[in-house]
C-alpha positions in Angstrom: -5.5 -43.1 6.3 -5.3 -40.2 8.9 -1.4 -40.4 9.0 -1.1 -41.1 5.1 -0.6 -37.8 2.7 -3.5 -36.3 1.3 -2.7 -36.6 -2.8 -5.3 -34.4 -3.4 -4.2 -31.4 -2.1 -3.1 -29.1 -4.1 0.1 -27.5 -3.8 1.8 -24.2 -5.1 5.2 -26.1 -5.8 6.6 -22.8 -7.9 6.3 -18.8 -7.4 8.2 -16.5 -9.0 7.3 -12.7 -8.8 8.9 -10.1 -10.7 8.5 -6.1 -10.4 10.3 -3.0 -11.4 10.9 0.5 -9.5 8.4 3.0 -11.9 10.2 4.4 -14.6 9.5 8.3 -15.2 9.0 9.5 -18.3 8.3 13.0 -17.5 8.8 14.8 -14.2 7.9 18.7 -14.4 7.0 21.6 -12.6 4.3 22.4 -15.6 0.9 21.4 -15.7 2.0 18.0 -16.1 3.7 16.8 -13.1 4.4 13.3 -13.7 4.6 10.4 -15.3 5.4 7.0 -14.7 5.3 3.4 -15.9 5.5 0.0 -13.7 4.9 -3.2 -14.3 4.4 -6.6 -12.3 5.1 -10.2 -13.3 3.6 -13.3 -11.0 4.2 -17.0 -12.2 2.9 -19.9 -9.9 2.2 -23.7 -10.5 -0.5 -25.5 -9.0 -0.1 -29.1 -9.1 -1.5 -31.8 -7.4 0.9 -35.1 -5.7 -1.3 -37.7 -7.9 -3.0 -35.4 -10.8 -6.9 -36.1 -10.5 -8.8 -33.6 -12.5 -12.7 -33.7 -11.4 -15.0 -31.0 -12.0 -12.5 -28.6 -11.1 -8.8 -28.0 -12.7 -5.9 -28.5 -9.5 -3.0 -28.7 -11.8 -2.5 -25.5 -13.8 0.4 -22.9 -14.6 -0.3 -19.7 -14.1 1.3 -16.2 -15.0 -0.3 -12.8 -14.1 1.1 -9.9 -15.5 -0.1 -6.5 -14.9 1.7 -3.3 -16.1 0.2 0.4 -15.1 1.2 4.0 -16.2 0.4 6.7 -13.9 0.2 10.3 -14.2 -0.5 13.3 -11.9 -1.5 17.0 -13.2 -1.5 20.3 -11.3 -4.7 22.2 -13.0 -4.2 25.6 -10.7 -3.5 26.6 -7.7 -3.3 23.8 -4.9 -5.8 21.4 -6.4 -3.9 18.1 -8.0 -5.4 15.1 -10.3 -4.4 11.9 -10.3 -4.6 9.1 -12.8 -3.7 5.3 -12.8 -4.7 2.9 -15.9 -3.8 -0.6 -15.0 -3.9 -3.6 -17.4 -5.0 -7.5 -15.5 -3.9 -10.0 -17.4 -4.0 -13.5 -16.3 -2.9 -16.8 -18.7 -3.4 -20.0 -17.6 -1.6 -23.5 -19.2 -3.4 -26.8 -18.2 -0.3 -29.4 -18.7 -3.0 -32.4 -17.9 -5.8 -31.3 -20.5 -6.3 -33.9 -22.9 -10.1 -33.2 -23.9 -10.1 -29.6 -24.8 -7.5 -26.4 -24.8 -5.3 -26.8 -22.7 -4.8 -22.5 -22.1 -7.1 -20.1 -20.8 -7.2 -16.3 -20.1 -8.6 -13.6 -18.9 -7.9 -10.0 -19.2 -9.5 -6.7 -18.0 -8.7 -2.6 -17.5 -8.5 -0.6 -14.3 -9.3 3.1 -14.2 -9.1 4.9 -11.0 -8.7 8.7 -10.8 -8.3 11.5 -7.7 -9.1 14.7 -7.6 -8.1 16.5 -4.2 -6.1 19.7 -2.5 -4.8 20.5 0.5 -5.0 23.2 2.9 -2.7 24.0 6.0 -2.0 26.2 8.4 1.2 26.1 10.6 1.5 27.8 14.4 4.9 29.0 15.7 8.4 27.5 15.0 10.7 25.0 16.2 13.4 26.3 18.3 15.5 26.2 20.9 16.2 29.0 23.1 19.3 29.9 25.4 18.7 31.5 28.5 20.8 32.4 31.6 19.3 31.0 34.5 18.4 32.8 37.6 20.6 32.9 40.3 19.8 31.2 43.4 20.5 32.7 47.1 22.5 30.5 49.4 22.0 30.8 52.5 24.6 29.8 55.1 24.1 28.2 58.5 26.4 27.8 60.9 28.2 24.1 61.4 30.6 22.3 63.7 32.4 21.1 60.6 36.1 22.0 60.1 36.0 22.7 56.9 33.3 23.7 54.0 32.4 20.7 52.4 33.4 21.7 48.4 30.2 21.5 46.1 31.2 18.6 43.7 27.5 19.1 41.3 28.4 20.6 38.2 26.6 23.9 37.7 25.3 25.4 34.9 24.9 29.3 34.2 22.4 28.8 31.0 19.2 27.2 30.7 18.2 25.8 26.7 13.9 25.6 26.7 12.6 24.1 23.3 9.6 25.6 21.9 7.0 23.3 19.3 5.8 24.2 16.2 1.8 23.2 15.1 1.0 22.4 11.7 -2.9 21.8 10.9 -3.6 19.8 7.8 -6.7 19.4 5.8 -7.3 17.1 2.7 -10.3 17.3 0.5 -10.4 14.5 -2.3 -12.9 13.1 -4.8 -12.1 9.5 -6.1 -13.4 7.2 -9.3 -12.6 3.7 -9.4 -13.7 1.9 -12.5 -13.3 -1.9 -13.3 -13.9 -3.7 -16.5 -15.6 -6.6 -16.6 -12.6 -9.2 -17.2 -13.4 -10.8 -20.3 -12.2 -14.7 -20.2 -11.9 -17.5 -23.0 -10.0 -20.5 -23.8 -10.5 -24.4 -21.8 -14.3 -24.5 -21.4 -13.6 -26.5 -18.2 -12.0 -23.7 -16.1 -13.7 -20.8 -18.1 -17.1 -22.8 -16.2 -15.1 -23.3 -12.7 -13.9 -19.4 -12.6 -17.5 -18.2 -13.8 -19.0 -20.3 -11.7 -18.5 -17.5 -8.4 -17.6 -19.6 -5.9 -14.3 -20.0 -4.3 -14.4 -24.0 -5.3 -12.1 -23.7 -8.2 -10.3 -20.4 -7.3 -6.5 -20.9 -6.1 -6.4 -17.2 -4.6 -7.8 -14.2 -5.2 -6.0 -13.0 -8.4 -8.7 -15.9 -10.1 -11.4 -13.5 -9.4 -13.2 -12.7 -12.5 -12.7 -9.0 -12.2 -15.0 -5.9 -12.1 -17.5 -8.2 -10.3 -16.6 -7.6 -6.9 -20.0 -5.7 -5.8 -21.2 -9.3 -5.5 -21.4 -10.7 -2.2 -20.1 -14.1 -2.7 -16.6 -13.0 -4.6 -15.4 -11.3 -0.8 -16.4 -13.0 2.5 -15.8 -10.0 4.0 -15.0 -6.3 3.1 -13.3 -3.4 5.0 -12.9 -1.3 1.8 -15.0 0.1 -1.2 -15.5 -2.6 -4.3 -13.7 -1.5 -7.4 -15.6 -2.1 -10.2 -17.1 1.2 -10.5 -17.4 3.7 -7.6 -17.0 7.2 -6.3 -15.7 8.2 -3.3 -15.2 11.1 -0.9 -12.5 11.6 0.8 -11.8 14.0 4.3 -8.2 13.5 6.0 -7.8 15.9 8.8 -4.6 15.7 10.9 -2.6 17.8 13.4 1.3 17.5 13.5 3.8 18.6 16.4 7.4 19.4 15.7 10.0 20.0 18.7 13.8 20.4 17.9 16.1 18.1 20.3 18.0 19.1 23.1 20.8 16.8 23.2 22.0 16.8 19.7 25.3 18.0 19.2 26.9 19.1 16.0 30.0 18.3 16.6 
């Protein structure tokens, strides 16, 4: 029935996401600059209208948690390190599961690690400078009016010019990106489905098995580096402008 509902289809009917500001637990000027804790809490609930469980799982709870401390050193001089360790922990309950377990899970570690320094250079100041303007000749002409027409334009005796300020900025960086291989266990069924590699019985991406993403058929398409173990170099090279406003008044 074209008009009919599909009872198939599956249906996120719950998702509840919970996350924290990062908590520092040290914040120096010393060779340890900083460190700081977060965490994330994601719980969904994929159900189907009429539950029909085929070759794939459709009606399973799901929470993903995935807390991360971070931490950022200054060696020497203007070179800074950067480290993040991230735990990815998915648990799965299958309500429907009357064969086997009815829980699953799946848990992995996340390393990734910068190395970098910058270098600028800065050109001239912002400021603005107050000038007296130059006087300007009038020159009268003779009329047949009666009277001098009275010059109603307000006039000004000073002149305010802004000058800009360049600052040239250059970022060298090395990073690391290492994944774990997620290990998973529990309900044979969708332990099969998820290592399976297809999108068939994923519900979104956070079912990808991770530190396998260097495989073509885990990301249709890619604009950025995979994560499960690579190195990258990094170049940023920007010029700013800074010019102070004219029309702001203190008062």
């Amino acid at each position: 029935n074209a008009k009919g509902f599909d009872h198939s289809y599956v249906q996120n009917l719950g998702h509840l996401e919970m996350s924290h500001t990062p908590i520092n637990f040290l914040q120096s000027s010393g060779l340890i600059s900083k460190i700081s804790f977060d965490q994330n809490l994601d719980l969904a609930y994929f159900k189907q209208n009429h539950v029909g469980e085929g070759q794939y799982l459709r009606n399973v709870q799901r929470l993903d948690y995935r807390p991360s401390v971070w931490m950022k050193l200054r060696p020497f001089g203007p070179v800074n390190f950067e480290a993040t360790y991230k735990f990815d922990y998915q648990h799965y309950n299958i309500p429907h599961e009357v064969s086997g377990s009815q829980t699953a899970r799946k848990y992995g570690s996340q390393i990734k690690t910068s190395l970098w320094m910058e270098v600028e250079k800065t050109f001239g100041r912002p400021y603005i400078e107050t000038k007296n303007a130059q006087k300007v000749e009038i020159v009268e002409n003779k009329s047949d009016l009666i009277s001098p027409v009275p010059n109603i334009k307000e006039e000004s005796k000073q002149q305010r010019i802004a000058h800009s300020s360049y600052k040239h900025l250059v970022r060298y960086g090395l990073n690391h990106s290492y994944y774990e291989d997620q290990k998973i266990s529990g309900n044979e069924n969708l332990v099969t489905s998820l290592l399976d590699g297809t999108n068939n019985a994923r519900f979104d991406y956070r079912d990808q098995i991770g530190g396998r993403d260097q495989n073509v058929f885990d990301v249709a398409t890619r604009t950025d580096l995979p994560e499960s173990n690579t190195i990258e170099l990094v170049w940023k090279n920007s010029l700013l402008k800074k010019t102070p406003k004219l029309d702001i008044s203190p008062f």
